[in-house]
C-alpha positions in Angstrom: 0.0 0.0 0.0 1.1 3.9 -1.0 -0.1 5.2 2.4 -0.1 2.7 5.3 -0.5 3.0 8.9 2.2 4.1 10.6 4.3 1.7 13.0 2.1 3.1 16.3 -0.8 3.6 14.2 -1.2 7.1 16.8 0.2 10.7 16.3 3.4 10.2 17.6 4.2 8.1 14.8 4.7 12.0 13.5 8.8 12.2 14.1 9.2 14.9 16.9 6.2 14.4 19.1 5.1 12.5 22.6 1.8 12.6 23.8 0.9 12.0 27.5 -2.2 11.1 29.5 -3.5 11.7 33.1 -6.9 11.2 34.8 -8.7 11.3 37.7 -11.1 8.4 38.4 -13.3 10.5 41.1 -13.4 13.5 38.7 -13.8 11.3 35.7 -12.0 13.5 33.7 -8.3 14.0 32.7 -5.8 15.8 30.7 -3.5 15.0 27.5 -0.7 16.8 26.2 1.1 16.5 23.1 4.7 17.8 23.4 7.2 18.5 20.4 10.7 18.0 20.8 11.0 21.8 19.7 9.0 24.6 19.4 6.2 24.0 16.4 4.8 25.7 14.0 0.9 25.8 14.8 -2.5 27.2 14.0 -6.5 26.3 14.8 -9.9 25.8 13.4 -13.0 26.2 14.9 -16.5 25.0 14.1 -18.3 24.7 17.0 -20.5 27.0 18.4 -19.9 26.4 22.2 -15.8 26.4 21.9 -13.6 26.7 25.4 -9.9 27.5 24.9 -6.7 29.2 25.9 -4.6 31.2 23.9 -6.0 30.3 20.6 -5.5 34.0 19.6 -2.1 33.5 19.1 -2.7 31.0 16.6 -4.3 33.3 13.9 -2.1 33.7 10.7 -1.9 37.5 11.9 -0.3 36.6 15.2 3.2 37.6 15.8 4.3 34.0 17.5 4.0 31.2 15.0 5.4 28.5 17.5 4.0 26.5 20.4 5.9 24.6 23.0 2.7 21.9 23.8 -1.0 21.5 23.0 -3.3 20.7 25.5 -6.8 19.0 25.5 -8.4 18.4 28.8 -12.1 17.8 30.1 -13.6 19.8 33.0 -15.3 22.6 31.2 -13.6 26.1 32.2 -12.0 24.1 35.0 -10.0 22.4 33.0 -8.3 25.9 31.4 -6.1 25.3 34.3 -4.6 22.7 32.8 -2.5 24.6 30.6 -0.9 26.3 33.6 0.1 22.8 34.8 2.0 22.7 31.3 3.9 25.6 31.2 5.1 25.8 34.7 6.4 21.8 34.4 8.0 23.7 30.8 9.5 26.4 32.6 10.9 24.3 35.0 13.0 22.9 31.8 14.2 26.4 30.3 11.6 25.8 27.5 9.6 29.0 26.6 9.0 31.9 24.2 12.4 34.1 25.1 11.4 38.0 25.9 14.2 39.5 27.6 15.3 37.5 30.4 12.6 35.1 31.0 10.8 32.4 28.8 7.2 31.9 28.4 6.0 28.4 27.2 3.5 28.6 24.5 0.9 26.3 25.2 -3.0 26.5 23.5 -5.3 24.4 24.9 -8.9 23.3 24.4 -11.5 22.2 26.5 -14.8 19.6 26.9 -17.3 19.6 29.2 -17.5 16.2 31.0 -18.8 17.6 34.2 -21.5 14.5 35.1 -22.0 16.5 38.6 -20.9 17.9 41.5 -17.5 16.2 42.3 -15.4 16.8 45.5 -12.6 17.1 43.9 -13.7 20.7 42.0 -14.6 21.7 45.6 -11.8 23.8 47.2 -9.5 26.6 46.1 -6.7 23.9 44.5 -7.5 23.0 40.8 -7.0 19.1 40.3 -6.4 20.2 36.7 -2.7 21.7 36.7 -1.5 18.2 39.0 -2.9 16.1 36.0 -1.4 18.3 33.6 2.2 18.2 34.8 1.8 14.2 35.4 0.3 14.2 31.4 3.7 16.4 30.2 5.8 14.2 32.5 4.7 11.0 31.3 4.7 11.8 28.0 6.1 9.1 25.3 5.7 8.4 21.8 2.9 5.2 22.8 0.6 6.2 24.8 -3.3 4.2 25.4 -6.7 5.0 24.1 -9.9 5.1 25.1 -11.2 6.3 28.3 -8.1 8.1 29.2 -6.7 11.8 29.3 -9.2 14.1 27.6 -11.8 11.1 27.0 -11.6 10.0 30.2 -15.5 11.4 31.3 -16.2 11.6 27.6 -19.4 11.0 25.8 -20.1 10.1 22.1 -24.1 10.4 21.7 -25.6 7.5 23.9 -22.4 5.5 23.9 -19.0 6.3 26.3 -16.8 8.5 24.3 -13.0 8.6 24.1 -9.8 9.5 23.2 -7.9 8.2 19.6 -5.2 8.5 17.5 -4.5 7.4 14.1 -1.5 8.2 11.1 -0.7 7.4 8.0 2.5 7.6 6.1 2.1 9.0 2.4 4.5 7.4 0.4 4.1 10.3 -2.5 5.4 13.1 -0.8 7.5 11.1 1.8 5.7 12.8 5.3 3.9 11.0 8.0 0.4 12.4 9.0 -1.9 12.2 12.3 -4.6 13.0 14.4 -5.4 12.9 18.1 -9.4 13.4 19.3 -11.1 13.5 22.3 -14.5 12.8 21.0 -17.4 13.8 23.5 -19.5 14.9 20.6 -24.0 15.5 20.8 -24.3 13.8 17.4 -24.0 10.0 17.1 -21.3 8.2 15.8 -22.9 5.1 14.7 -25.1 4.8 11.6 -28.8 4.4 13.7 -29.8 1.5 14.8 -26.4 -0.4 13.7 -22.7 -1.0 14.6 -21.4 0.3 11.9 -19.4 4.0 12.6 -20.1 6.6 10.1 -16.5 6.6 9.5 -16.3 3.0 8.3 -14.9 3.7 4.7 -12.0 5.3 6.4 -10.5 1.9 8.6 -7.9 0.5 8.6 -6.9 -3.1 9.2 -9.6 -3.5 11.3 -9.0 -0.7 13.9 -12.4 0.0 15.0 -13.8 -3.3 14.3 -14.8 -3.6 10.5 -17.9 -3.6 10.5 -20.0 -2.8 7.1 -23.2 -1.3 6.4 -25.8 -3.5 4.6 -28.2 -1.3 3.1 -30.9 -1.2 6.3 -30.0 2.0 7.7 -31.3 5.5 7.0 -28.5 7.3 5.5 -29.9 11.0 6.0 -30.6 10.5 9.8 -30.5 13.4 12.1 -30.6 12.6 15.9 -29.7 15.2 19.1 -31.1 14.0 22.6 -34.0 16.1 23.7 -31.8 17.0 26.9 -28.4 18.3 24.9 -27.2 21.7 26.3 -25.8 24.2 24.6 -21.3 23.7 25.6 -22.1 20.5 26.7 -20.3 18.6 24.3 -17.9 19.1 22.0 -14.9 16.9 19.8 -11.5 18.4 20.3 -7.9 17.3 18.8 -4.9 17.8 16.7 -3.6 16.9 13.8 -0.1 16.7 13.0 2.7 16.3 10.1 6.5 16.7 9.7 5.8 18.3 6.5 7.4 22.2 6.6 4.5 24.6 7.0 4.4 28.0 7.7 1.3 29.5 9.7 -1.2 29.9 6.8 -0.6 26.5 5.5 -0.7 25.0 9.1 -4.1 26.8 9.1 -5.2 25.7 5.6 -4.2 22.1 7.2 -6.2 22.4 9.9 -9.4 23.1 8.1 -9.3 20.8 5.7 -8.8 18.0 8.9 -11.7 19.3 10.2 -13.4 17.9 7.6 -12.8 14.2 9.0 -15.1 15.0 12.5 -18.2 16.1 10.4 -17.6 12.1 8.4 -17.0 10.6 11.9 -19.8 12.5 13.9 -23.7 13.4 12.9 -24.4 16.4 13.2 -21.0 17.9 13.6 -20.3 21.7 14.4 -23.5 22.3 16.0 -24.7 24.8 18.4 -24.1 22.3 21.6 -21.0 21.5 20.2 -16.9 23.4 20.7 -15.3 21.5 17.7 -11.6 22.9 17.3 -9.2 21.1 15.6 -5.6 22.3 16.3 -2.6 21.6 13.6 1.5 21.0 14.2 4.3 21.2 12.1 7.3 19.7 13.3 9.3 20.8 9.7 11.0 18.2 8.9 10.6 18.1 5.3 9.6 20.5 2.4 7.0 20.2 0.6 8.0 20.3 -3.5 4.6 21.4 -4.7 3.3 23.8 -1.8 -0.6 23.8 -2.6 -1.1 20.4 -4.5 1.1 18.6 -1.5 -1.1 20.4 1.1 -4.3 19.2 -0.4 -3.1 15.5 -0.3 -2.1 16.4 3.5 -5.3 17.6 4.5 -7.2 15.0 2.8 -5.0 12.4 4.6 -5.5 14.1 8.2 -9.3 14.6 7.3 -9.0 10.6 7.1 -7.0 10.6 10.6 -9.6 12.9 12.3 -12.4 10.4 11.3 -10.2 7.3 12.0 -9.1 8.7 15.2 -12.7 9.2 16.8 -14.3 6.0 15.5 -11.3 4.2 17.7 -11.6 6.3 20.9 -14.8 5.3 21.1 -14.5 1.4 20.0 -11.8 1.8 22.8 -13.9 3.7 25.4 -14.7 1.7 28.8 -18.4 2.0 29.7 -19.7 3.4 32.3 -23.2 4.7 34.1 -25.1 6.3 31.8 -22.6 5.6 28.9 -22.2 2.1 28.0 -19.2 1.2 25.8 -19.1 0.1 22.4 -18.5 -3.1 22.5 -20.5 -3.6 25.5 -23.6 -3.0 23.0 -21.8 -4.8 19.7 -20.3 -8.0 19.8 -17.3 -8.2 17.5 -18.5 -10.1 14.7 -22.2 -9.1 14.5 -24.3 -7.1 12.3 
């Protein structure tokens, strides 16, 4: 095959990059960070209409810092901005940061979910649990790293079913770069075709990573189902993509909305008023691109194919809980 899986089948198979993952089983909610080796190039793109983040301002094409020292995606609603705090002091503690005169300021955008199933002790008090799981994320962090109901999916929730967080790559053989996504998908639209198995993003598996199932004709293919008791920021499908392609800010932002395109295949409705879809996007630089707007198409595409792959297996990973069964606790492997 031109394009297969890369050897981790997860973003870090992106040269440069380690992801990490922390969670709190009382909260039900965690953290992940994805760290570059060296400051990256970096942009955003949002859809949703109920978005929480930090310092995605700085990530416009007009801004005047184009690189990033981490990207963070937690849970915990506006209680989980803290997280990025977490991040940069454990970077400062390593010299790493955005140089203005003497000191150094670590760059680090982050976006949010709400997982907040209710009151929890561990919000209560003046000490935000969310910068401690953000520093153990960071120092953790390795090129493999799980899925499922861990850092950012941890409390997550994909329409009726547990929700989680993926990964997926892909090596394109063509232009000789390595492509991938990380989601934490806690999305108000389903991600199964109604009344089946099958995940909306089943034309984009591979090797069986979510399961391989098929549709067979019985489903309605123009569906549209939000629960009755959806809130508006009560959801949302956050994540990064990634390449070691060289891109400047524009491109990276170019790259980032074409990958966006991969959560409204994997997720039905996508980018809707309950919803804070952002997709971020990293360039590590490794390797020029010969054909700068025909090679960034085919990267886009390919991370469009990520985004979908990487939500259909956070949520085939996911472990069930109240409220949110699992996957596979509601579809035997095998069956129709």
């Amino acid at each position: 095959m031109d394009n297969p899986v890369g050897p981790l089948n997860l973003i870090t198979d992106v040269p440069g990059l380690a992801v990490g993952n922390a969670g709190d089983p009382e909260l039900v909610s965690g953290v992940t960070v994805v760290l570059p080796d060296y400051p990256a190039i970096a942009a955003v793109d949002v859809r949703g209409g109920g978005t929480g983040s930090r310092d995605i301002e700085l990530l416009k094409p007009s801004a005047s810092i184009e690189t990033v020292d981490a990207v963070v995606l937690s849970g915990g609603s506006a209680f989980g901005l803290d997280a990025a705090g977490g991040v940069m002091s454990w970077l400062a503690a390593r010299g790493r940061g955005f140089p203005v005169g003497r000191a150094r300021v670590p760059i680090v955008p982050q976006a949010i979910l709400f997982d907040l199933a209710g009151p929890s002790v561990a919000l209560q008090g003046e000490h935000s649990p969310y910068r401690k799981l953000a520093r153990e994320a960071a120092g953790s962090a390795g090129t493999r790293f799980r899925i499922g109901s861990v850092g950012a999916g941890t409390g997550a929730r994909a329409g009726h079913l547990a929700g989680g967080l993926g990964s997926a790559s892909v090596v394109i053989g063509e232009l000789g770069v390595t492509v991938g996504a990380i989601v934490a998908a806690n999305p108000v639209g389903d991600v199964l075709m109604p009344g089946t198995g099958v995940f909306w993003a089943w034309d984009m598996e591979r090797e069986g990573e979510f399961g391989g199932r098929r549709p067979d004709g019985r489903h309605d293919p123009a569906a549209v189902s939000v629960p009755k008791a959806a809130s508006a920021g009560a959801h949302t499908t956050i994540g990064a993509v990634a390449t070691d392609a060289a891109l400047d800010r524009v491109q990276a932002t170019r790259f980032a909305a074409i990958a966006q395109a991969g959560l409204a295949r994997a997720v039905r409705p996508a980018h809707t008023p309950l919803d804070g879809d952002m997709i971020l996007a990293l360039s590590t630089g490794r390797v020029p691109l010969a054909s700068p707007a025909r090679d960034l198409a085919i990267l886009g595409g390919h991370a469009a194919n990520c985004v979908a792959r990487a939500i259909a297996r956070g949520v085939h990973a996911a472990r069930g809980r109240r409220g949110a069964p699992a996957y596979t606790d509601l579809h035997a492997e095998g069956g129709a």
